[in-house]
C-alpha positions as CSV (number, residue, x, y, z in Angstrom):
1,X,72.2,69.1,147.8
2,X,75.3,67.6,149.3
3,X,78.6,69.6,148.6
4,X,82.4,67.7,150.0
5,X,84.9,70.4,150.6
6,X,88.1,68.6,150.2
7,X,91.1,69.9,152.8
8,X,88.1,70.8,155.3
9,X,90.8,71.2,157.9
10,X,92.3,74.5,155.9
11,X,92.7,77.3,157.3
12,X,90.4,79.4,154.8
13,X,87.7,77.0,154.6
14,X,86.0,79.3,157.4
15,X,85.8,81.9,154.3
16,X,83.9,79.3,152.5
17,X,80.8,78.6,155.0
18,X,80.8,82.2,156.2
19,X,79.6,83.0,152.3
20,X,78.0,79.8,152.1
21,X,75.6,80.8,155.2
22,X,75.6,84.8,153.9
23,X,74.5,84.4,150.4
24,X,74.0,80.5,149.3
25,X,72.4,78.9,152.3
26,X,69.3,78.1,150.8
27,X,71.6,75.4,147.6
28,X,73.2,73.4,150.5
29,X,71.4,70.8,152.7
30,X,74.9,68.5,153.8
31,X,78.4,70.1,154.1
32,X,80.9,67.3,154.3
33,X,84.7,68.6,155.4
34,X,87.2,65.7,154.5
35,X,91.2,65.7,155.9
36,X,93.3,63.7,156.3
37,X,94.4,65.4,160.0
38,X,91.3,65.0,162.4
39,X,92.8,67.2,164.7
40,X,92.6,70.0,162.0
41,X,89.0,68.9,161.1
42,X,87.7,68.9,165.0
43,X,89.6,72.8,165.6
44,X,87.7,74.1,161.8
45,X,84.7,72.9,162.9
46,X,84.8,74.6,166.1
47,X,85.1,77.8,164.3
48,X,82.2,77.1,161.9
49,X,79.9,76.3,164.7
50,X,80.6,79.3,166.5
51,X,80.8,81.3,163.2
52,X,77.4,80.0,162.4
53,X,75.5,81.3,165.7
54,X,71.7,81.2,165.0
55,X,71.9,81.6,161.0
56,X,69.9,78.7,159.2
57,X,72.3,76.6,157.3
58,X,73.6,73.1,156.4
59,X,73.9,69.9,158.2
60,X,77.7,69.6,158.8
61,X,79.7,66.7,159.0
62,X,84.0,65.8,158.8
63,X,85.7,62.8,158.1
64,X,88.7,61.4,157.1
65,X,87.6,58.9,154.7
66,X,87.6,60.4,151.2
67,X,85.0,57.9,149.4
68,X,82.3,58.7,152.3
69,X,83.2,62.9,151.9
70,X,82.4,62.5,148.1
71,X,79.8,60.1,147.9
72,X,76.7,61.7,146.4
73,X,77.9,64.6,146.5
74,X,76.5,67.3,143.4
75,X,79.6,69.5,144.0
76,X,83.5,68.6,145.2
77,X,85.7,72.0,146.2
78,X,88.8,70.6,146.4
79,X,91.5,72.9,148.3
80,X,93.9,70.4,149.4
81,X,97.9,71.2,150.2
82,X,99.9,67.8,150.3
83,X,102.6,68.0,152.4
84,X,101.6,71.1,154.6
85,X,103.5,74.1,154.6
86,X,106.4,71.9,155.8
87,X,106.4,71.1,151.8
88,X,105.9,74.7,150.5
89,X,108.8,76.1,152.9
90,X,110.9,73.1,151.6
91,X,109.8,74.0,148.0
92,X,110.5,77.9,148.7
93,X,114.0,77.2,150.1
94,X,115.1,74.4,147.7
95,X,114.8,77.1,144.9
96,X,115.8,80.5,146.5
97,X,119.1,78.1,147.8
98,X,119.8,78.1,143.9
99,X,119.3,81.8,143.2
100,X,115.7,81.1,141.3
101,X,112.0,82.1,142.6
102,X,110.0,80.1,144.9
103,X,106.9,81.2,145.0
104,X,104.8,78.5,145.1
105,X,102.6,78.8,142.1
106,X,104.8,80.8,139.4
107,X,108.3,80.0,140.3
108,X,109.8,76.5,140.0
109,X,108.4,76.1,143.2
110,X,105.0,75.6,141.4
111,X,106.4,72.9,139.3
112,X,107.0,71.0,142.8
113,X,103.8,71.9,144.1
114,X,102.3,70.3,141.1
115,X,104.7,67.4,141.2
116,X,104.0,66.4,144.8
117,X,99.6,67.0,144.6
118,X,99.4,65.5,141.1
119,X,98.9,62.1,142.3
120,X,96.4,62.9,144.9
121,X,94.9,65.1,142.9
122,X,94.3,62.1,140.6
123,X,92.9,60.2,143.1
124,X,90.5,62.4,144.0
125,X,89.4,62.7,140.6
126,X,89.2,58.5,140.2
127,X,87.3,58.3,143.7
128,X,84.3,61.3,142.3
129,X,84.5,59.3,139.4
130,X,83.2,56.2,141.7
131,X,81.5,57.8,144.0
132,X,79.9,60.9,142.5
133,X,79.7,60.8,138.3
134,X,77.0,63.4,138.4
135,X,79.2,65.8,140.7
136,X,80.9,69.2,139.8
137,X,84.4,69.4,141.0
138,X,85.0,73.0,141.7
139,X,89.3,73.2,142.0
140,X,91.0,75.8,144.0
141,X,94.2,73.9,144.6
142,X,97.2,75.8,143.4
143,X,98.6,75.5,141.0
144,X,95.4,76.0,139.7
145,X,95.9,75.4,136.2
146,X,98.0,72.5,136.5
147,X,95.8,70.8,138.6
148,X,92.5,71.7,137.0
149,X,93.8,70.1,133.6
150,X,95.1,67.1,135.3
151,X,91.9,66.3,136.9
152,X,89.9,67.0,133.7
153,X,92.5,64.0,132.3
154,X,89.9,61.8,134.7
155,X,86.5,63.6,134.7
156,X,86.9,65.8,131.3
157,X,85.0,69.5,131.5
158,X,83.2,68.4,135.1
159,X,86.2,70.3,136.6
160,X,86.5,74.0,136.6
161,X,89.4,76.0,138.1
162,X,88.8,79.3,140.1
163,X,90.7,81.9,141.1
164,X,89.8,85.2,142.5
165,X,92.5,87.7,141.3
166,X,90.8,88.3,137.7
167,X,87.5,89.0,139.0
168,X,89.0,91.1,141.7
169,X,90.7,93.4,139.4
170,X,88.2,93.8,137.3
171,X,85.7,94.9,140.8
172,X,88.6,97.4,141.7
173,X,88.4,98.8,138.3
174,X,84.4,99.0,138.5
175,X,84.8,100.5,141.9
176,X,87.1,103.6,140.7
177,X,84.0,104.4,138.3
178,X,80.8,103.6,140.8
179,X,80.2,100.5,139.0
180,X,79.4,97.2,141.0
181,X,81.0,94.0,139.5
182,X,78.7,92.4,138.2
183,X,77.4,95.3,136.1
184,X,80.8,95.0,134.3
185,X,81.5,92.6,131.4
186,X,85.3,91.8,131.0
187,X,87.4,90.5,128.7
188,X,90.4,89.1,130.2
189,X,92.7,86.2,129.4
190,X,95.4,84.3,130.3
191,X,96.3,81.4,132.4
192,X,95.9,81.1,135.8
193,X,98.2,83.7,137.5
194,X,99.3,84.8,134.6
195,X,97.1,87.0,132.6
196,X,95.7,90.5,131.4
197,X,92.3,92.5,131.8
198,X,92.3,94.6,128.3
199,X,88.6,95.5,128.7
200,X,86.0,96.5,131.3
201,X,82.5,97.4,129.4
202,X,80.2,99.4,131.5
203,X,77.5,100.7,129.7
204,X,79.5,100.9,126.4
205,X,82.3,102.5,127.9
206,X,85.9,100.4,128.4
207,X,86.7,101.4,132.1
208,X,90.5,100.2,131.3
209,X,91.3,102.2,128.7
210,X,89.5,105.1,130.6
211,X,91.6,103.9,133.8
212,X,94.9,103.8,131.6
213,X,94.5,107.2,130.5
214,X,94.0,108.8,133.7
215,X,97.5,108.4,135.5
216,X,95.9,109.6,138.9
217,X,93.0,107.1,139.3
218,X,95.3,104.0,137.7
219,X,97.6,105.0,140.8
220,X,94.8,104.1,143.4
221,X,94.6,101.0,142.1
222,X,96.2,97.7,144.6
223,X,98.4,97.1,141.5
224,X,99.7,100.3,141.3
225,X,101.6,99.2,144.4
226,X,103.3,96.2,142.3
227,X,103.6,97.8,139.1
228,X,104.3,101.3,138.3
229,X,101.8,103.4,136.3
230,X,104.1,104.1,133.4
231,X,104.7,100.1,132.8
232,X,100.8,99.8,132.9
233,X,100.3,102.2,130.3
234,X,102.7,100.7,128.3
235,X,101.2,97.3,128.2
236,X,97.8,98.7,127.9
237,X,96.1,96.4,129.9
238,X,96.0,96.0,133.7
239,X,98.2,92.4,134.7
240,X,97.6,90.4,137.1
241,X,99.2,90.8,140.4
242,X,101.1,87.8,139.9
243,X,102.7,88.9,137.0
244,X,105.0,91.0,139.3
245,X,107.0,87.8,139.7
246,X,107.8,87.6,135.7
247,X,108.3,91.7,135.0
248,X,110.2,91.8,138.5
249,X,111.8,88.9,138.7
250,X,115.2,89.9,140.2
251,X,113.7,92.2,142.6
252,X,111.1,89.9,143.9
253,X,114.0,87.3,144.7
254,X,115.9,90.2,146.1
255,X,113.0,91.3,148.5
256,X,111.9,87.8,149.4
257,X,116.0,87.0,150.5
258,X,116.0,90.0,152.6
259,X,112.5,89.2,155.1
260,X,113.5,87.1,158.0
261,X,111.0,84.6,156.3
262,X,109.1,83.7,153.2
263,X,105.7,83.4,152.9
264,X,105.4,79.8,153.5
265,X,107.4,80.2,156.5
266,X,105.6,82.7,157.6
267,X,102.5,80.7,157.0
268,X,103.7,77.6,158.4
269,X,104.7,79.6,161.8
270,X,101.2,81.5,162.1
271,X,99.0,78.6,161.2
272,X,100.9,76.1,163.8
273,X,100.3,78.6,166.9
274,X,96.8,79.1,165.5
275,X,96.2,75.5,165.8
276,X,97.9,74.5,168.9
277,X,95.6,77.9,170.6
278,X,92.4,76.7,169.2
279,X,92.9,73.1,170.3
280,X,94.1,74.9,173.6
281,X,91.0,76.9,173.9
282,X,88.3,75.7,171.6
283,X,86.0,77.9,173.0
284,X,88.0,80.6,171.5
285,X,88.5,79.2,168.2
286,X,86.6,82.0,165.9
287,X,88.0,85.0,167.6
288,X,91.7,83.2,167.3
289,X,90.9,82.4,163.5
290,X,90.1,86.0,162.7
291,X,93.2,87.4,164.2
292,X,95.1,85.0,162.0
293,X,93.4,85.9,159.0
294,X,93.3,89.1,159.4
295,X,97.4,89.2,159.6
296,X,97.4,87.1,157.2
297,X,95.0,88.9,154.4
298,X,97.3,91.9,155.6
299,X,100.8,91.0,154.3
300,X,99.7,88.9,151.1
301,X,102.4,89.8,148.8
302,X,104.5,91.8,151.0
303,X,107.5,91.0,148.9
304,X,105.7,93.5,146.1
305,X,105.2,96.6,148.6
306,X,107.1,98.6,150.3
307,X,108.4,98.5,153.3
308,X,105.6,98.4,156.2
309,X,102.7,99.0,153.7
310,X,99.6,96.8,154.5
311,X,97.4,95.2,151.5
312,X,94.6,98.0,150.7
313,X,92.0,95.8,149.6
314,X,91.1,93.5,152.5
315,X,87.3,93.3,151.5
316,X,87.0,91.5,148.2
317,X,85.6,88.3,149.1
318,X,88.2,85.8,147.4
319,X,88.0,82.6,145.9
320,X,85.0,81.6,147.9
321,X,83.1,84.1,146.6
322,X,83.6,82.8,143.2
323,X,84.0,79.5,143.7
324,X,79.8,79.6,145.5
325,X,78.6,81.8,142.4
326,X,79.8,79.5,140.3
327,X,78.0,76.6,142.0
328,X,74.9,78.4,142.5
329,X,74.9,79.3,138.4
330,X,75.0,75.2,137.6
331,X,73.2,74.6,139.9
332,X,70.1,76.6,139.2
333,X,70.7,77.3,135.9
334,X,71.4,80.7,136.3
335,X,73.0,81.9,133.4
336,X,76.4,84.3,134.5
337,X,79.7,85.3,132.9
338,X,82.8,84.5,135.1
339,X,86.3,84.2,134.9
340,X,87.6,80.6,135.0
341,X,89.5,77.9,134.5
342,X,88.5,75.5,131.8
343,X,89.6,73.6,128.8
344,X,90.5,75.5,126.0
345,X,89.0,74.1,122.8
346,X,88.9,76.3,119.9
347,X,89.2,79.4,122.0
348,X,92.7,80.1,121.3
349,X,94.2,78.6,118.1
350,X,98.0,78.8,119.3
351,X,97.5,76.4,122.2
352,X,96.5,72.7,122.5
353,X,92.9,72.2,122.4
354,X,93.1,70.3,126.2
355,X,95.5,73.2,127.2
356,X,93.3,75.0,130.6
357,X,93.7,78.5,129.9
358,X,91.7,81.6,132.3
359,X,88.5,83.2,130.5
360,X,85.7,84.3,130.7
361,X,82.9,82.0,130.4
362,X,79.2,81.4,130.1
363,X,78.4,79.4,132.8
364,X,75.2,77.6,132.9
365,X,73.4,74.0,134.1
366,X,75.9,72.6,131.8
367,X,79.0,73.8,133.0
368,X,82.3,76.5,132.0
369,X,81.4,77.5,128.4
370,X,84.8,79.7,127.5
371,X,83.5,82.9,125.0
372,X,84.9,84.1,121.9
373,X,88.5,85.6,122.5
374,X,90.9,87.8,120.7
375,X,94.5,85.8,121.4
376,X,96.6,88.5,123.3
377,X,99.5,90.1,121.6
378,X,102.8,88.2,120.5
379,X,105.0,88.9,123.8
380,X,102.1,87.8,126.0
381,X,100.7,84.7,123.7
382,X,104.6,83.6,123.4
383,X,104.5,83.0,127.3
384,X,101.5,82.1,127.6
385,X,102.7,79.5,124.6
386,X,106.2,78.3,126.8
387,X,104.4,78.4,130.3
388,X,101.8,76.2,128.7
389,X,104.4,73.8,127.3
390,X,106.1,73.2,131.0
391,X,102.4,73.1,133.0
392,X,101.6,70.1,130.2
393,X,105.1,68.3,130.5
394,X,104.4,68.6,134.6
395,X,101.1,66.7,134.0
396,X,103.1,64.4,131.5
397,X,105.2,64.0,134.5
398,X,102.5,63.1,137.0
399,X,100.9,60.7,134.8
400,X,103.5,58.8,134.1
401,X,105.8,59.3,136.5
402,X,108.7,59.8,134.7
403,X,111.5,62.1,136.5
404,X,113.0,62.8,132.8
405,X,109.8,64.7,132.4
406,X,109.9,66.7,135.6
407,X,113.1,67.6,134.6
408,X,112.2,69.1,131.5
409,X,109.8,71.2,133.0
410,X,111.7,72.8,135.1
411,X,114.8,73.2,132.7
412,X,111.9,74.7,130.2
413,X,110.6,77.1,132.6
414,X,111.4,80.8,131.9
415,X,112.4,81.5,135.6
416,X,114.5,79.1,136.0
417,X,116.6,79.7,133.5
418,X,119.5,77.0,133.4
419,X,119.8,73.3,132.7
420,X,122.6,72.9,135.4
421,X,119.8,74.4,137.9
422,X,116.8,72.6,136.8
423,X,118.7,69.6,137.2
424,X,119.3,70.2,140.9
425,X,115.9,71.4,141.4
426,X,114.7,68.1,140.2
427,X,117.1,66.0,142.4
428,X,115.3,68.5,145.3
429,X,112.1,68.7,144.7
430,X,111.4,65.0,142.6
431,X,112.1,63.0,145.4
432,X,109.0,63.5,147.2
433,X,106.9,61.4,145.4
């Protein structure tokens, strides 16, 4: 089988072949990286060949021509970032400049993330089309929602979204109680970053209401260190760790204003001298990528923690991890239950039937199946209901490219917060086109 991993010059696209060669070498025959920077392509492949040693594995190959990437291909991961982090620190700043959040996939920030990769997204999706009908396109470009339901505009339920936050809360859980995730059958839902685990079965226990009432083991969980136990309780589900930028809103704008840099900054700083080393030294392009990942893994989401503390859970597996179970279940047939991205249908009654929504699904040769699920209360349906509403007039936006409708999103979205404010956002942020 041939699989095209789209933005093969990303820094995490090591992630993806080291659990490629670990657990799914035996589904892959050609591994085609596609960017559009060759220097970025020749440094990651460097690092893949060293990473891969002796191990038996795919073919690989990079190019910069999309069409040949994607042709024939029986899967498509596309990870791209238009723009660099050049655009996200741009993004970050445009918004924090107006007193609103800039995180890049929550924040208004999002809405220009979406705004400046819908239209590549959408070709993409019109070259698979040409190139690939048969193909899977596996999405893990943020925002993934957005973009996931965009593409599906082209190639319908062939494109699932992935993200690794529900599963990995739902492992921690497991892990507090000696069960291993895939023993555990959960019932979360949501859209992507922003969503609730209100179940964990384990052998006809509920691990989360067991977790929820036991103050002292919900405290060594990694969201104990964004959300305070009390607040957890009261919700009476566990959220996802991006909901910290919607119940915390102030203070995450507060803490972000105070580091000497945000996290695209940050980013964009670490990844440049990782790339200008490793083109330096390309013999020492693996040991200089792990250095950089592990600093990066390290202060994910510092804004959340306190002062100096380090991430806890370094040893989940991520998005890659998800995004090669779910390939290996369509692709063999295997029948599994995962978390993801998909289009809504019937599922739940109170949003659009094309609306994307994060839930868990039967996945099979067929595709993302979404299961039966109880809508979430009122407080959390109503934002799943407004968020929903400004994702789909982004997309509107996109497809049409009408500004009016980019401005509407943003003046709609509930962190913004201001018509005056969307208004300048749009005149920052539409513009890049």
């Amino acid at each position: 089988m041939k699989l095209a991993l789209l933005g093969g010059g990303g820094f995490r696209v090591p992630l993806v072949f080291n659990a490629l060669l670990s657990q799914h070498g035996d589904l892959i025959d050609d591994l085609w990286l596609y960017d559009t920077e060759a220097d970025r392509l020749q440094v990651i492949r460097n690092v893949l060949t060293q990473a891969h040693g002796d191990r038996p594995g795919p073919t690989l190959h990079i190019t910069t021509d999309l069409a040949e990437a994607v042709r024939g291909a029986d899967f498509v991961f596309s990870a791209i970032r238009v723009g660099g982090l050049a655009g996200r620190v741009h993004d970050e700043r445009a918004a924090l400049d107006l007193g609103v959040l800039g995180q890049e996939t929550t924040g208004a920030a999002g809405i220009a993330f979406a705004l400046r990769t819908g239209p590549v997204a959408l070709e993409i999706a019109r070259t698979v089309a040409a190139e690939a009908p048969r193909a899977f396109v596996i999405n893990f470009t943020n925002p993934a929602g957005i973009m996931t339901e965009l593409m599906q505009t082209v190639l319908g339920d062939r494109v699932i979204g992935i993200c690794d936050t529900p599963s990995g809360l739902g492992k921690r859980v497991g892990a507090l109680y000696g069960a291993r995730e895939f023993e555990l059958s959960l019932d979360y839902v949501g859209l992507n970053h922003l969503g609730w685990l209100r179940h964990a079965w384990y052998h006809g226990r509920d691990l989360v209401a067991e977790v929820l009432s036991e103050p002292d083991k919900l405290a060594r969980l990694e969201e104990a260190d964004v959300f305070s136990v009390e607040w957890m309780q009261r919700l009476g589900a566990l959220p996802n760790e991006y909901l910290y930028y919607w119940y915390s809103t102030r203070e995450a704008i507060a803490s972000i204003l105070s580091a000497d840099a945000t996290r695209g900054e940050f980013l964009q700083a670490q990844q440049s001298r990782f790339y200008q080393q490793a083109t330096a030294h390309p013999e020492r392009a693996l040991q200089l990528w792990t250095a950089t990942h592990d600093e990066r893994e390290a202060t994910y989401m510092a804004e959340a923690r306190d002062e100096g503390e380090e991430r806890p859970d370094l040893t989940g597996g991520g998005y890659e991890r998800v995004a090669l179970a779910l390939m290996r279940a369509i692709a063999l047939g295997e029948r599994a239950e995962m978390i993801v991205n998909v289009r809504n249908g019937h599922t739940l009654a109170a949003l659009p039937p094309d609306a994307v929504i994060e839930v868990p699904c039967l996945v099979d040769a067929a595709g993302a199946h979404p299961l039966s699920t109880e809508p979430p209360g009122g407080a959390e349906l109503g934002l799943m209901m407004q968020m929903k509403a400004v994702e789909q007039l982004a997309i509107r936006a996109v497809l049409e490219q009408d500004r009016g409708l980019a401005f509407e999103a943003l003046a709609k979205h509930p962190l913004v917060g201001s018509v005056e404010i969307a208004e300048k956002l749009t005149e920052a942020f539409w513009p890049q086109q």
